[in-house]
N, C-alpha and C positions, 0 to 999 in steps of 0.2 A: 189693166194688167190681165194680160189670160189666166187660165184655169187653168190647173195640172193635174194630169192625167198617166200615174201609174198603172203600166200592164204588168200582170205578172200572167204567164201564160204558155203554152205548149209553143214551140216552134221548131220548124224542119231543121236537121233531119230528127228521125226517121219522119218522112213525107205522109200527109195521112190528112184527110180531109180539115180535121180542126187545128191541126197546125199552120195548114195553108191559109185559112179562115182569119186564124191568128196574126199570121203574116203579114194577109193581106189590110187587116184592119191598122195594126201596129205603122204601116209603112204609109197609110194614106196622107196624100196630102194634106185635104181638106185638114183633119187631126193636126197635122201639124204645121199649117197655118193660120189656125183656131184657136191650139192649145197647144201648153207645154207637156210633154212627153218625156216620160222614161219608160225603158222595158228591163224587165226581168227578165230572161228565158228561165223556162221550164224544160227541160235537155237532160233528161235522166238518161237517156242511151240513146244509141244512134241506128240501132233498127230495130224494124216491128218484131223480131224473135225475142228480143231482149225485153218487151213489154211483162210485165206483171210476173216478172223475176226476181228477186231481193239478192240485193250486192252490194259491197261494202261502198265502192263508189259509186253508188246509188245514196248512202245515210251520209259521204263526204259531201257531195253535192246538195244532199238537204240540208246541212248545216252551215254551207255556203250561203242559198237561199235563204234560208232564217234571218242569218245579219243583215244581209241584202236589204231584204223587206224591213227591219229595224234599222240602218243604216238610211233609208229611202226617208223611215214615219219623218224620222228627227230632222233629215236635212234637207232633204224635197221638198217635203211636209205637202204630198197630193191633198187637191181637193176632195179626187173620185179616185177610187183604185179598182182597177178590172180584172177579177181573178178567174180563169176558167178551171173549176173541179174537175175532176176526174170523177166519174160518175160509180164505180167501185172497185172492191180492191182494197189492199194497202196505198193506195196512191191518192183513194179516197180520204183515207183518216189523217193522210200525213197532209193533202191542202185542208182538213179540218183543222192542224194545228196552224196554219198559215192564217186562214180566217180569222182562229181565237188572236195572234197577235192585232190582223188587222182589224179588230174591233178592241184591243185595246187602247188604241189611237184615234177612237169613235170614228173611224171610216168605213 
């Protein structure tokens, strides 16, 4: 039986080096000849001006993701889950509460 493989992670657009990264990892084959896969998009806005602005559909969309990522623990149940932070900011703290769930699934 393969191994499952949740991404939760940034992805175009907005176009930007670690979302392409993301992309490109997410889409591989290899991956998904190997393993089972699901992905999360991480897709708070759709361009770079809109980065590290606070908008209401910016906390809909987080609370989208939240169930997402507990909807995934329960019913995917990943072996490995691949999150990429956001290195600061708000955007910092809120993949800080993403983490605290997914370590409450000891992943």
């Amino acid at each position: 039986m393969k191994s499952k493989i949740l991404f939760i992670v940034q992805l175009p657009p907005p176009v930007h080096g670690a979302s392409l990264m993301n992309q490109y990892v997410t889409e591989s084959k290899f991956l998904q000849k190997n393993y089972k896969t699901r992905t999360i998009p991480l897709q708070f806005v759709s361009k770079i001006s809109q980065i590290g602005k606070i908008g209401l559909s910016k906390l809909f969309i987080m609370n989208k993701v939240f169930f997402q990522i507990i909807n995934n623990m329960l019913f995917f149940k990943p072996d490995i889950v691949y999150l990429t932070l956001s290195p600061t900011g708000y955007a910092f703290y809120r993949d800080l509460m993403f983490v605290f769930i997914i370590k409450l699934f000891n992943k």
